[in-house]
N, C-alpha and C positions, 0 to 999 in steps of 0.2 A: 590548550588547543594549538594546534600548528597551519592555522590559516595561508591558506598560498595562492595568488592572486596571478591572473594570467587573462592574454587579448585572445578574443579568438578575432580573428579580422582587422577589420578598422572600426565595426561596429558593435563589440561585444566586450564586457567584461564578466569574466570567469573567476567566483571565489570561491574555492574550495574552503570549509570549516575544520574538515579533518579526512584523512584519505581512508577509514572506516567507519559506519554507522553504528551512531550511538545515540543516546535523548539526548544525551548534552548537545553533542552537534547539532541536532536538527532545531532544538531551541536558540541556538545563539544564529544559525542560518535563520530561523523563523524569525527573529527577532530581528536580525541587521536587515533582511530584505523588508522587514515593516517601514524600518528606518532609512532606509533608502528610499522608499516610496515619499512616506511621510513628509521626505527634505526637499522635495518638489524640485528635485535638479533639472535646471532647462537644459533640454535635450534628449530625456529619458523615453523611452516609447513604450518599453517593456519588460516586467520583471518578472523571471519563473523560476522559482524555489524549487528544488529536489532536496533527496535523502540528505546528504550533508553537505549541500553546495545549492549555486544561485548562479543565474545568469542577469545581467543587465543587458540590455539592450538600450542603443545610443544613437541621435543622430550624429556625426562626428565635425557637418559643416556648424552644428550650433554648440561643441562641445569638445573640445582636443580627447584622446582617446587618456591621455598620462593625467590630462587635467580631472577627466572620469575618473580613473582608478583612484586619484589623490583622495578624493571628496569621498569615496566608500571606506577607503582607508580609515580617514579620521573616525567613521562611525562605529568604528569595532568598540571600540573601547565601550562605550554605551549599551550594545548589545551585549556582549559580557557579564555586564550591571541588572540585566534585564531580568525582570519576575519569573520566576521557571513556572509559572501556571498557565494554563489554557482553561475554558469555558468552551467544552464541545461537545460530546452527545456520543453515545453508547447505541450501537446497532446491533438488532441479531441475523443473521444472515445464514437463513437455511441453503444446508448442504447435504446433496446427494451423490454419497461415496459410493466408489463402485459403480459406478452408475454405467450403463451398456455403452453410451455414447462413446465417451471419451476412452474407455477400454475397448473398442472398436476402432482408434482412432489410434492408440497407444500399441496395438498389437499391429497395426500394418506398418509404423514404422520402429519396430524391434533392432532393425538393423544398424539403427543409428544412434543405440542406447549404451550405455554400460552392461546392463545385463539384458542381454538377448530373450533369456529362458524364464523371466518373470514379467512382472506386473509394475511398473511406477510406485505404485505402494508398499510394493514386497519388495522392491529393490530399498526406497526410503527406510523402511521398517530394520531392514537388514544391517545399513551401516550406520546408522542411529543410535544401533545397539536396543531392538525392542524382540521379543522373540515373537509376536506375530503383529498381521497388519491391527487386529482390531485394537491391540495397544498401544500402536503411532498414531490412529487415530484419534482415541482416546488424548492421549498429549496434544493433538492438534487443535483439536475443539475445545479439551479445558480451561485452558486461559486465554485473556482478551487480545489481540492484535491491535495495531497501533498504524494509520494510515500516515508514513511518511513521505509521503509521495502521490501525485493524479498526473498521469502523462506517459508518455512513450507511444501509446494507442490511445487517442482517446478516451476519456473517461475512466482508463486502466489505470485501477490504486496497487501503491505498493506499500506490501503490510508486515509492520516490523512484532514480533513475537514481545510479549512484557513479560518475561522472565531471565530470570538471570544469564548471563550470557552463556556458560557452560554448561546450561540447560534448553540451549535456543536449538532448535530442527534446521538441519544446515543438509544439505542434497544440491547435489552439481545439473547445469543441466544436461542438455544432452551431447552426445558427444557431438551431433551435428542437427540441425534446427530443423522441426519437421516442414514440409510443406503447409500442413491442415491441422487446424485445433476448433474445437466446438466453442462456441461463441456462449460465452459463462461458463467456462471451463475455470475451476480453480487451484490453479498450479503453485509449483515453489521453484525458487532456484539461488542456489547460495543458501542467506539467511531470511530470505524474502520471500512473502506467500503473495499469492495476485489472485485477480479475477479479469481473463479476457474479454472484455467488454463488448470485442465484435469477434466474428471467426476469421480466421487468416493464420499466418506460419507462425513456430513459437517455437521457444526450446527448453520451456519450464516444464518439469515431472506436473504430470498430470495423477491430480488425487480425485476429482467428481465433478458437480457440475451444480451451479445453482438456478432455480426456477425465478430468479429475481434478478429482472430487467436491472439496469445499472449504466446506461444509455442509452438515450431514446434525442437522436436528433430532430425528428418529428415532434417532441414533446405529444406524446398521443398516450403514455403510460403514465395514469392519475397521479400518480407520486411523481413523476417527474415534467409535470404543467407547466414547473414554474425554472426551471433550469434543467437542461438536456442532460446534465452531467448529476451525477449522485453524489458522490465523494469529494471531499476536502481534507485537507493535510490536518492532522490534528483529530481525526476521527476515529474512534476504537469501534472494535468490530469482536464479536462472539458468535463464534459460527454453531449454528444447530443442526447437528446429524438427522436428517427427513429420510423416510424409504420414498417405495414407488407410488404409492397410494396420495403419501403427502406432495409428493413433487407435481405429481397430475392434478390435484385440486389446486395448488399453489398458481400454477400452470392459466388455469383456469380462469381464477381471481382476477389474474393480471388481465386476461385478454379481457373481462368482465370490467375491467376495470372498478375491482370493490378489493383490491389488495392495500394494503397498507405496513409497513415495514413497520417491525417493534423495535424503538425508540425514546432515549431516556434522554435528559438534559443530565451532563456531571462537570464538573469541574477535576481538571487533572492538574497534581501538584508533582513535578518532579523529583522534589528532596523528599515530599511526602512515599513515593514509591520507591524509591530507593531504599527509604530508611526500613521498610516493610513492604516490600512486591506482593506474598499472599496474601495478607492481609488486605493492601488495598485494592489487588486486582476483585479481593471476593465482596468489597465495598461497591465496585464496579457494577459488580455480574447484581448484585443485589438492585440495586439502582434498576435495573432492568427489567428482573423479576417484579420489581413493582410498580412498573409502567403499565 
């Protein structure tokens, strides 16, 4: 790893793990920001992990800013050392592709796209190298996703694909940032898939949309009573293709509040997936299937 350590202010410490996302990175990030918590540094206020990097936040009249960075410094080495395993939990997360919404949304700003004369998905599908949309899809929902990230917009996860890298769905976004995006819209941009968690401007290709709350500051949405926010870093996710039938009763459920997200406890072993991605993502999906 080529960790690079950097101020933002007087109040911030910036450590980048690696300057591209990978599991190593986000585990040894995941692992050093535990460690930094853990170490109970007087002064600290606040630590927010990302894809391969971590911010610290510091007060600086109880803590020098060089004297901060010394102290996270020393704790790399340990995080290094650290168990590549998590104990996190397998979601499935219906999705409605094509869905009218967001291709209503997608087609009024065309002008700000790579290709003008298609669809988000038939542009994806195209430089992917897939010969139609229903077989980027197909790849997109196959295998499990990988929650490296909560943030940017509230409650807004970013979800890294568990396949080999020169198999990962990579789509740029757009060429300039729409004003309006549907709120559960579930986009990609780069190597990264999201779910918009509220509606406002965005600049991720837009693939469909999900009928599953995934913010709720009210906490008024049964699943999420007991924390506003859904998602945590470390969370895999299997998205399941629903039509319009399914989305409108999903729909339903929620405002009824009798919905319930299908959920498995797994434990995820990194060298374990490494040494066998098929195998263990289909160990994954299974796990789930029998919840």
């Amino acid at each position: 790893m080529k960790t690079r350590y950097s101020y933002g202010g007087d109040e911030h410490i910036y450590v980048e793990i690696d300057d591209e996302m990978s599991l190593d990175a986000f585990f040894i990030c995941l692992s050093l920001s535990k460690l930094v918590r853990a170490a109970n540094i007087p002064g600290v206020t606040e630590i927010c992990p990302a894809n391969a990097s971590f911010e610290v936040r510091f007060d600086p009249d109880v803590i020098a800013p060089d004297a901060m960075m010394a102290k996270i410094k020393e704790l790399e080495h340990e995080a290094e050392a650290q168990e590549k395993r998590l104990e996190t939990r397998i979601i499935e997360i219906p999705v409605f592709y094509e869905d009218p919404w967001t291709h209503e949304t997608l087609m009024r700003f065309r002008e700000r796209h790579q290709d003008p004369n298609g669809s988000d998905l038939e542009y994806a599908a195209k430089i992917n190298g897939y010969d139609s949309v229903a077989a980027f899809i197909e790849a997109h929902h196959s295998q499990p996703w990988f929650v490296s990230m909560v943030g940017f917009v509230s409650g807004l996860p970013f979800l890294y694909q568990l396949v080999e890298r020169d198999k990962q769905l990579e789509v740029p976004k757009y060429l300039r940032p729409r004003t309006d995006t549907p709120k559960l819209t579930v986009g990609h941009g780069g190597c990264f898939a999201c779910i918009y968690s509220v509606r406002g401007a965005g600049g991720y290709q837009m693939f469909g949309i999900t009928p599953m709350p995934i913010y709720d500051p009210e906490q008024k949405t049964s699943y999420l009573s007991d924390f506003m926010v859904f998602f945590r870093p470390g969370d895999i996710v299997k998205w399941k293709p629903i039509d319009r039938t399914d989305y409108d009763r999903i729909v339903k459920e929620v405002e009824a509040g009798t919905y319930a997200p299908r959920i498995a406890e797994v434990k995820f072993d990194l060298d374990a997936f490494n040494a066998d991605m098929t195998g263990f993502n289909a160990k994954l999906m299974e796990a789930l299937n029998d919840a």
